[in-house]
N, C-alpha and C positions, 0 to 999 in steps of 0.2 A: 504493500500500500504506500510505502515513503516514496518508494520511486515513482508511481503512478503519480503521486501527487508534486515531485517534483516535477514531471514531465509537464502535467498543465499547468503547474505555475512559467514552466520556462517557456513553454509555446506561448503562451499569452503573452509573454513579456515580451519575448525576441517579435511575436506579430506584429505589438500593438507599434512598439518602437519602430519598427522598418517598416509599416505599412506606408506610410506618409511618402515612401521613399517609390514604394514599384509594389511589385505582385508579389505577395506570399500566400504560397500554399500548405496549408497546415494539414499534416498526417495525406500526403499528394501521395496517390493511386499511380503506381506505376502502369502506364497500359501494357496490357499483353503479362502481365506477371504480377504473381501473387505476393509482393512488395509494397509498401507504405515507408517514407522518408519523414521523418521527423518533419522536420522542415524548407523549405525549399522557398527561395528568396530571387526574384530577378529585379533590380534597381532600373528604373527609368533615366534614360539618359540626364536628362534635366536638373538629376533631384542628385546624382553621384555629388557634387560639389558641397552642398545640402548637409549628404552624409556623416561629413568631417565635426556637425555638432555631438554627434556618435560616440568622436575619440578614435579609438581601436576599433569596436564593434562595427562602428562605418567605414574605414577602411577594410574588415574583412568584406562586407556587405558591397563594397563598389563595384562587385564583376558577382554574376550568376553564382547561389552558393545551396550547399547544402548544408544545411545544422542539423547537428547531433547531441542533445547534450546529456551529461552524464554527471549525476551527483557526488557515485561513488568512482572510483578507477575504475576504468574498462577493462575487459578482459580478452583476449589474445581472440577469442571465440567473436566476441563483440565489433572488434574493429574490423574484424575480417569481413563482418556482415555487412559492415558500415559501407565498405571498399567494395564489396558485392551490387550492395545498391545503387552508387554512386555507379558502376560500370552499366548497368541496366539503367541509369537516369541520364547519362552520358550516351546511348545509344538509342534510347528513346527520342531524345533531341535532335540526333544526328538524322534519324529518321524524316523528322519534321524538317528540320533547317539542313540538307546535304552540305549548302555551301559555307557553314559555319568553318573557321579553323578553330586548332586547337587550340588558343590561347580563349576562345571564347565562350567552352567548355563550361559545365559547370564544377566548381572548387568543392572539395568533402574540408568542411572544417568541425572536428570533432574537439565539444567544449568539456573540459572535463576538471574540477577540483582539484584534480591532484593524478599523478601518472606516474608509474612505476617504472626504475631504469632497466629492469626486464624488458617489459614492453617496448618500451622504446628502443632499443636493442635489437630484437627482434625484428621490426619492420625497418631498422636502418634511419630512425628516424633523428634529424639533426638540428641544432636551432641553425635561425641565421643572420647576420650582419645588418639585416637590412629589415629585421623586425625585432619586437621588442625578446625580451628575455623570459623563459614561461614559453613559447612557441618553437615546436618542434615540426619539421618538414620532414615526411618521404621523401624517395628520391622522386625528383619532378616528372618522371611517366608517371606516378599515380594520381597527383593532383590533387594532394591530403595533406594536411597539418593538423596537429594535436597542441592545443591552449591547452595548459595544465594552468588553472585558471590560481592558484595560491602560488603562482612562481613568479605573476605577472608583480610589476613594480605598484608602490602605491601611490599612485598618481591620477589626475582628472582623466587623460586619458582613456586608463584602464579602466574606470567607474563602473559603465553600463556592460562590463564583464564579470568583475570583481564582486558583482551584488547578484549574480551566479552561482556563485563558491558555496561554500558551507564554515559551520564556524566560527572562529574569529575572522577570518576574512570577509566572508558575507556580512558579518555584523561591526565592522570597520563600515564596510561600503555604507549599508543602510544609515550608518552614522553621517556620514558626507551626505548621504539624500538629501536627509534630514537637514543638514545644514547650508544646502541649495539656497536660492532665495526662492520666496514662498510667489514669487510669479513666476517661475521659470517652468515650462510646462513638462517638462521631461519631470519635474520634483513630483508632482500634480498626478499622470501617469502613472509614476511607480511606488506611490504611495499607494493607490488604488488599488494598484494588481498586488503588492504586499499586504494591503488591508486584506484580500478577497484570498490571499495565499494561507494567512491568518487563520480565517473562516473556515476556510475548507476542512484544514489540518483538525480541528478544535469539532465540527459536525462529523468527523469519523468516527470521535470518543473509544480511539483505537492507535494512540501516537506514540511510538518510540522517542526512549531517552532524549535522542540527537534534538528530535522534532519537541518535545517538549521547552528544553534551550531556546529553540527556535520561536515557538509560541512568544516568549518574554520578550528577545528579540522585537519579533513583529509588531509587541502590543504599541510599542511607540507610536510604530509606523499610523498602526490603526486609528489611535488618538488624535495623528495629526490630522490625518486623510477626514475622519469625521470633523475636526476643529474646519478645515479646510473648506470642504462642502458647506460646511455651516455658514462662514462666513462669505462666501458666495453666494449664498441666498440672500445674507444682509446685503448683502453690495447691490445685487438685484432689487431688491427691495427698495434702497436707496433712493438707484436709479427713479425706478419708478413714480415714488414719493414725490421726488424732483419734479419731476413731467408733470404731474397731477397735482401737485402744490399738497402732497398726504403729509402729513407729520407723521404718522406713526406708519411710513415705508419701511422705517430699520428693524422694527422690533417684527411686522409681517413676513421682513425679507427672512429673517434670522430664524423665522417657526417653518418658513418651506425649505426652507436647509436641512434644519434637523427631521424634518417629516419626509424628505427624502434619503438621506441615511437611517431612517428606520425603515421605512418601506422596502430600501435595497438590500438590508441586511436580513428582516422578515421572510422576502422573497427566496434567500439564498437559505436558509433555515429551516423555511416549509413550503416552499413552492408557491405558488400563484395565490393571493392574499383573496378570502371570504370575508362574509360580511363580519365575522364574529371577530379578524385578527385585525381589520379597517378599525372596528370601535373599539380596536384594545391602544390605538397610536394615539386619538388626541389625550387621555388618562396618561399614557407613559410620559410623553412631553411636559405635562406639566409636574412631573417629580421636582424634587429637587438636584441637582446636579452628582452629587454626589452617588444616589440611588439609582439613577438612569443611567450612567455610564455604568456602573456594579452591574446592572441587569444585561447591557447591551452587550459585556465582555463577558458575564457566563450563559449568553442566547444557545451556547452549543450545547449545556449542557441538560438544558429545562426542553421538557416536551411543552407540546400547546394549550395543556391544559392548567402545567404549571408556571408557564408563562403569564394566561389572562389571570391566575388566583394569585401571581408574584405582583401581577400590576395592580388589580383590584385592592390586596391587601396593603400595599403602600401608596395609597390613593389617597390624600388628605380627608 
């Protein structure tokens, strides 16, 4: 289950961030074969310059790629499969586009925590010169590289890789998020998909030691991501106010904020909201601050019925 849930935390991530960029195909069908690629990335011409807000991860991202990422090391079995794919995603292409060259190929870049000097070993794999350190190359018939993503330097650069890792590296990274400025939309982003990584982990009620670390981690993230949407809705609200000559814009803007991080998180908790979990939101909002966040951080652990009698009973 750690791994399943890392895989949709990292596809999410790696989509939401390169979408902007070109086409990403998430879990892409290989035709003609019984194969699925993690991820598969092609960058619009336009947006490659774009990319470089990325750091590193848009430099991998600026030619056709394939992602693979991996929480834990990979294993000799693993990467073979990876290079398997990447041969049948490379000839699938070739099919469509004949007059493509090689250089225009698509790249297997396999993201991984940490990587064994076996492994590495094994496939011949070497850093190089002309990329950071933490990145190791096949030799260039294969058209693979392995990020050992806790070798990479700790730098801006590295960020939107580094917050990949596991850790104390991942939670270095999340620390920098965090320390973003609170416009920057990349902060905004990956605050979400780490709130919603959060979530997920916590609705198992089935998480290993690592993922438990992890949870405390995340809870920052979460706190901000919710302060954030909140204050979004004031700003809306604001606006509004303004236009309409309302005085009390901020304080309406500030109730659709938090009525939509209750809704989003409700929704991810039990699925598509009835009338019974609608009239359990305007009661929770009007807690006091302290009770409504308690509640909203243990949402994974209460069913629906311990939920409306948690709201009901600290109802003023």
């Amino acid at each position: 289950m750690t791994r399943l849930r890392f895989d949709q935390y990292t596809k999410q991530f790696l989509d939401e961030f390169l979408a902007p960029f070109g086409t990403v195909e998430r879990s892409y069908e290989i035709p003609g074969e019984p194969k699925q690629v993690d991820l598969y990335f092609i960058p619009t011409p336009q947006s490659v310059a774009e990319l470089a807000s990325l750091g590193l991860l848009g430099r991998i991202a600026a030619t056709p790629c394939l992602l693979e990422p991996y929480r834990n090391p990979p294993s000799l079995a693993e990467v073979r499969s990876c290079l398997l794919k990447l041969l049948w995603l490379q000839a699938d292409v070739q099919r469509r586009q004949p007059n493509l060259s090689d250089n225009q190929l698509p790249q297997l870049w396999i993201l991984t925590a940490s990587v064994s000097a076996t492994l590495l070993r094994e496939f011949g794999a070497s850093p190089s010169d002309d990329w950071l350190p933490g990145i190791y190359w096949l030799p260039p018939a294969h058209k693979t590289a392995i990020v050992s993503i806790h070798q990479l330097p700790a730098t801006e650069e590295t960020l939107w890789l580094r917050v990949l890792g596991k850790g104390s590296t991942q939670q270095q990274a999340i620390e920098e998020v965090l320390a973003l400025s609170r416009e920057d939309p990349r902060r905004i982003m990956a605050l979400r998909i780490l709130a919603n990584w959060k979530i997920n982990i916590e609705l198992s009620q089935a998480f290993d030691n690592e993922e438990d670390g992890l949870v405390m981690t995340l809870s920052r993230a979460f706190l901000e991501w919710e302060q954030q949407v909140e204050q979004r809705g004031e700003q809306r609200g604001e606006q509004r106010g303004e236009q309409r000559g309302e005085q009390r814009g901020e304080q309406r803007g500030q109730q659709r904020g938090q009525r939509l991080v209750v809704e989003n998180l409700l929704k991810l908790r039990f699925g598509e909201l009835d009338e019974q979990l609608l009239a359990v939101i305007p009661t929770l909002l009007q807690l006091p601050v302290e009770e409504y966040s308690a509640i909203l951080l243990q949402l994974s652990q209460l069913s629906r019925q311990e939920l409306i009698e948690r709201v009901q009973g600290s109802a003023p």
